[in-house]
C-alpha positions as CSV (number, residue, x, y, z in Angstrom):
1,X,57.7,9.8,-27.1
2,X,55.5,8.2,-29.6
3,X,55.6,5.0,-31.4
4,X,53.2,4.7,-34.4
5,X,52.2,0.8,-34.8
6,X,51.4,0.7,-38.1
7,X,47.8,-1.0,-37.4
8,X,44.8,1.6,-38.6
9,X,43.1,2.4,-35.0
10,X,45.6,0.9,-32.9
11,X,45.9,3.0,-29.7
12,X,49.0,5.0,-29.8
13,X,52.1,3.6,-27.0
14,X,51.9,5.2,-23.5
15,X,54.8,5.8,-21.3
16,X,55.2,3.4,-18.6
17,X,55.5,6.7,-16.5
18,X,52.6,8.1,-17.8
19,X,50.6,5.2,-16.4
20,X,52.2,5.5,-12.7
21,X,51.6,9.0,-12.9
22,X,47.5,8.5,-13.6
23,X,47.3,5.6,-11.2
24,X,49.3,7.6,-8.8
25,X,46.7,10.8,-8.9
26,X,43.9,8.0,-8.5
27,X,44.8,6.8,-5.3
28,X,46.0,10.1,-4.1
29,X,42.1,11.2,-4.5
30,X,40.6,8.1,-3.6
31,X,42.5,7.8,-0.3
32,X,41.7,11.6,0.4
33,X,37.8,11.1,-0.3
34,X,38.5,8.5,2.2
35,X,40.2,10.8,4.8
36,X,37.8,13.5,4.3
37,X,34.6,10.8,5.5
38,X,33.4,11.1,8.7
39,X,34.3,9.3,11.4
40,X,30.5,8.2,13.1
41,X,30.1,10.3,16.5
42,X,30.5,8.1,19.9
43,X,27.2,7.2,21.4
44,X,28.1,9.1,25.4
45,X,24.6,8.2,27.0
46,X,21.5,6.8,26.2
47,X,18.4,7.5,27.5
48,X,15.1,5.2,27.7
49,X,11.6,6.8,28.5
50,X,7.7,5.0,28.3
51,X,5.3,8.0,28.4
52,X,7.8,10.4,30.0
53,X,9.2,8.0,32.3
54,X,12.4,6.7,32.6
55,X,12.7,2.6,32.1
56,X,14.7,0.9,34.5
57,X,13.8,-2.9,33.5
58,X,16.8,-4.9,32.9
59,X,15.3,-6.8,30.5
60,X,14.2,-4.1,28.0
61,X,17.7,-2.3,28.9
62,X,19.7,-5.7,27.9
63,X,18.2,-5.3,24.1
64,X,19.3,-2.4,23.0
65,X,22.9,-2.9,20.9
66,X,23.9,0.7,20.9
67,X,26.0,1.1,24.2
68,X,27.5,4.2,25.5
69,X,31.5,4.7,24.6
70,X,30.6,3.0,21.2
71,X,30.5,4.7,17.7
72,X,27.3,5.3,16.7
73,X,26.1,2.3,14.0
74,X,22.4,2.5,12.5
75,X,22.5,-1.2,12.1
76,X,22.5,-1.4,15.9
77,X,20.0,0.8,16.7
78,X,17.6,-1.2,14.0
79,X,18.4,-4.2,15.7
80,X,17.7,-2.7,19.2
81,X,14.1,-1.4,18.0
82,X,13.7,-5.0,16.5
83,X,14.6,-6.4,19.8
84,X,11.9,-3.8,21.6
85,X,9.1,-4.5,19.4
86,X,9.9,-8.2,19.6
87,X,8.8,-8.0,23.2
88,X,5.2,-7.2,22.2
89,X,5.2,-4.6,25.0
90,X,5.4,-1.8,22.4
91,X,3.4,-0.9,19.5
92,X,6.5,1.7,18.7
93,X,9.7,2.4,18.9
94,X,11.1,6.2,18.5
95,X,15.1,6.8,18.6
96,X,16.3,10.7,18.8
97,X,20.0,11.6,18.2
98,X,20.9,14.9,20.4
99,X,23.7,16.8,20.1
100,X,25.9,16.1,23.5
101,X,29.3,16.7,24.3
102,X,31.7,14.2,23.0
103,X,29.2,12.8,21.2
104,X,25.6,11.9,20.7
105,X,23.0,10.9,23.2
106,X,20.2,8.9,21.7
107,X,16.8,9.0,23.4
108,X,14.4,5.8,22.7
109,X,10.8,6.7,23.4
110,X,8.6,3.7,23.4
111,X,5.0,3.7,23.2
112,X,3.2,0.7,24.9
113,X,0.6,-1.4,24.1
114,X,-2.4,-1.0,25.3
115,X,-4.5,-4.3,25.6
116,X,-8.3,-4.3,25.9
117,X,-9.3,-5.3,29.0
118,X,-12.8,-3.9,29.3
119,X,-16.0,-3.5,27.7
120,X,-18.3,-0.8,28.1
121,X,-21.9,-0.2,26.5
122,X,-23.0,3.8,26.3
123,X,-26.2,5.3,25.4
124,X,-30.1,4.2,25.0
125,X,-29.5,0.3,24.4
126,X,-32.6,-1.1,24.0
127,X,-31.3,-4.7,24.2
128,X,-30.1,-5.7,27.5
129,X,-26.2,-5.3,28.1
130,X,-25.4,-8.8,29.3
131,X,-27.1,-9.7,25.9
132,X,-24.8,-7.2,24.1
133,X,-22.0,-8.7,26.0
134,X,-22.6,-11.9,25.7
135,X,-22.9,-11.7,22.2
136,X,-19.2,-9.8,22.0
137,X,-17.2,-12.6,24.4
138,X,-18.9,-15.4,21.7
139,X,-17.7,-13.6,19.0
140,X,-14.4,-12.1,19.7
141,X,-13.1,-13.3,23.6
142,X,-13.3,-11.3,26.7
143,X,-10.7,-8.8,25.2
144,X,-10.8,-8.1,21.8
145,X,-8.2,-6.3,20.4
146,X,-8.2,-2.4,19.9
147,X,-7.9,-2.9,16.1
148,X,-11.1,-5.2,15.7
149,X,-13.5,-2.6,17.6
150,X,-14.8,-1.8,13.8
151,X,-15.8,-5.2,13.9
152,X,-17.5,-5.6,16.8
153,X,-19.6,-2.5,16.3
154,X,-21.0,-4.7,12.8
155,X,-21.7,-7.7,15.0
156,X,-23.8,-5.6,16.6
157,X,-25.4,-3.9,14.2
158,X,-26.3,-7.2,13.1
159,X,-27.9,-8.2,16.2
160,X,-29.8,-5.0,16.6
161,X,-31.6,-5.1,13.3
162,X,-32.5,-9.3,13.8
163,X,-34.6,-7.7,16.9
164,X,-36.0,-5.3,14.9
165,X,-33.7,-1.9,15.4
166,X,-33.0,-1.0,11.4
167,X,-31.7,2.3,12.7
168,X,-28.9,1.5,15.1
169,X,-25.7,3.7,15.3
170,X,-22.8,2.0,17.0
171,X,-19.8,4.1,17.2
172,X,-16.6,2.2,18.8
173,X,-13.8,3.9,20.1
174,X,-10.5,3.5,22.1
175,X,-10.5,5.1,25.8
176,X,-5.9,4.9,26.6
177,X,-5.4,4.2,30.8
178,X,-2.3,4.3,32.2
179,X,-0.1,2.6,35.1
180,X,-1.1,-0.4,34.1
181,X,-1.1,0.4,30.1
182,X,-4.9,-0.8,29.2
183,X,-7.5,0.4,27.2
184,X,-11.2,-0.1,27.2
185,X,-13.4,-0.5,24.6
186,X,-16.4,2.2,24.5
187,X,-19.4,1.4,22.3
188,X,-21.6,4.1,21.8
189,X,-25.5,3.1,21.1
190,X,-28.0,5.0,19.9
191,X,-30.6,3.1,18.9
192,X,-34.6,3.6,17.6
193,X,-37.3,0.6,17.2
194,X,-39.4,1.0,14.2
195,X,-42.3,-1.2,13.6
């Protein structure tokens, strides 16, 4: 049927079952878009490892939101790698999804921290090491932190060319121990007195 209003661009009248028809075919598609989505896999075991090792502490077990028998929700494994780092145990937090049947496992891989908690002086020195050292603890504490080792090796430098050693190399770096997680701090001198 049409019905002409008589108004220049009016929009011609639509059936009443023209309209149920169109709405009809929307939520037919929309509802099997929705049926076609997938469901998210159930989480069926989770494993925890610290440099190949499997965790047992309850505490670090307690934080993690993802739980076995559970869908698998990315929110909750954000908020369980929130939780780990929040700890300040870890510097990261890794999370793998395996294939498994029924499901997923999800593997969390955490990397400790590894605090300074040693200083040691390599090479032809020239200054005395308590000097060195003492110098270090003034300037930065007994364990300064793995990131400021650029720093220390300036601080130094300094100190080396106030006694007259224009020419000295420090190079810092980062020696990892494990069981406990540590790290010491090397600084390599080499060092040459010109006059």
């Amino acid at each position: 049927m049409w019905y002409h209003s008589g108004v220049k661009g009016a929009a011609p009248y639509t059936s009443l079952w023209r309209i149920i028809f169109c709405l009809h075919f929307a939520f037919c598609i929309l509802n099997s878009s929705a049926a076609s989505a997938q469901t998210p896999p159930t989480v069926v075991a989770i494993d925890v490892q610290q440099e190949g090792e499997v965790v047992k502490d309850p505490l670090v077990l307690s934080l993690l939101q993802t739980r076995p028998g559970m869908p698998l929700a990315i929110a909750d494994v954000r908020e369980s790698i929130t939780h780990l780092i929040s700890l300040t145990r870890y510097e990261d937090v890794q999370v793998y999804e395996d294939p498994a049947p029924g499901g997923v496992r999800l593997r969390y891989l955490l990397v400790p921290v590894h605090l300074v908690d040693r200083l040691e002086f390599r090479g032809t020195l020239g200054i005395p090491e308590s000097t060195l050292r003492r110098v270090v603890v003034q300037r930065f504490g007994n364990a300064p932190g793995a990131s400021r080792a650029e720093e220390v090796a300036r601080a130094l430098q300094t100190v080396y060319r106030e006694r007259g050693y224009v020419q000295a190399a420090i190079t810092p770096h980062i020696e990892i121990t494990h069981k406990p997680d540590r790290a010491t701090m090397v600084l390599d001198v080499r060092v040459r007195h010109t006059f």
